[in-house]
C-alpha positions in Angstrom: -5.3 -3.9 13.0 -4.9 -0.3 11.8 -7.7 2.3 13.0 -10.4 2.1 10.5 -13.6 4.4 10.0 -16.7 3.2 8.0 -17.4 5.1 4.9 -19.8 4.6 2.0 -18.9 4.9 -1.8 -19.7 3.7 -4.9 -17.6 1.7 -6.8 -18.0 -0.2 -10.4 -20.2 -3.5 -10.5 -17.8 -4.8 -12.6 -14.9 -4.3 -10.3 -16.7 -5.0 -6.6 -17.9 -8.3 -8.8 -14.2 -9.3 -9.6 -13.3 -8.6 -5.1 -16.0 -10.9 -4.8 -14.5 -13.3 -7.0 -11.2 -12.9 -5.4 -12.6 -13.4 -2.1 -14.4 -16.8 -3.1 -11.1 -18.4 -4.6 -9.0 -17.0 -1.3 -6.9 -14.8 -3.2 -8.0 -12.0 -1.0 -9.5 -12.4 3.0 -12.2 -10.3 2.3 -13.6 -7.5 -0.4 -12.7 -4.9 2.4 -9.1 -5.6 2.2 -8.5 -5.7 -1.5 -10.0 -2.5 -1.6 -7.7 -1.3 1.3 -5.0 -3.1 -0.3 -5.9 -1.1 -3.7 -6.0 2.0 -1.9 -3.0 2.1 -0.1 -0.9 0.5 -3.5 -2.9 3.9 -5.7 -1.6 6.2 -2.4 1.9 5.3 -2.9 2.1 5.6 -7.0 0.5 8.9 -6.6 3.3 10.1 -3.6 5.9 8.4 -5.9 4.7 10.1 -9.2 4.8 13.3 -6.7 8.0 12.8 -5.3 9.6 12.4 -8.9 8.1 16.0 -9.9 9.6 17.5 -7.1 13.0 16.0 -7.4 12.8 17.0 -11.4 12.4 20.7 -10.0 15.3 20.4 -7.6 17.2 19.2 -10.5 16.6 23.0 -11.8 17.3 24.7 -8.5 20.7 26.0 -8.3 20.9 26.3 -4.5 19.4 23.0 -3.7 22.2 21.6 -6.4 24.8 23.9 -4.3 23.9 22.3 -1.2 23.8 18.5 -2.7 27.2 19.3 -4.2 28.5 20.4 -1.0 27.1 17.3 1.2 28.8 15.4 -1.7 32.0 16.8 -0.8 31.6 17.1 2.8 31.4 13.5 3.0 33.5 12.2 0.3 36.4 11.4 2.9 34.2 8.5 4.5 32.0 7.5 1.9 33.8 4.3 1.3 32.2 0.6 0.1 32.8 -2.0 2.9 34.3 -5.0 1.5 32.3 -8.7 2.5 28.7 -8.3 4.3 27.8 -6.3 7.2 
């Protein structure tokens, strides 16, 4: 099990009420790990949603375009598809 620390936050009845639910009908273990399991799924939109507005900036940096046009080139010699599975 991952290292975990005890906190205490407040979270909608509504929402804590539909975990519990979950829970009961063994969708879920426990209301602990569908909020974990929430937590973790919100972390990586947000990084994703981060990662897209720093690759829409790069698209507008003309040295970082440089340098991806010259990787490009730099390895267009053995950039080949392998025919069958690997």
């Amino acid at each position: 099990m991952k290292n975990t620390t005890k906190c205490t936050f407040n979270i909608q009845a509504d929402l804590l009420s539909e975990l519990k639910s979950l829970t009961q009908q063994k969708e879920i273990p426990s209301v602990n790990r569908g909020i974990n399991e929430a937590v973790e799924l919100y972390l990586r939109a947000k990084k994703k949603k981060h990662y897209e507005v720093l690759m829409e900036e790069a698209v507008h940096d003309s040295k970082f375009m440089q340098r991806l046009k010259d990787v490009d080139s730099d390895y267009s010699s053995i950039d080949q598809v392998v025919p069958g599975k690997w």
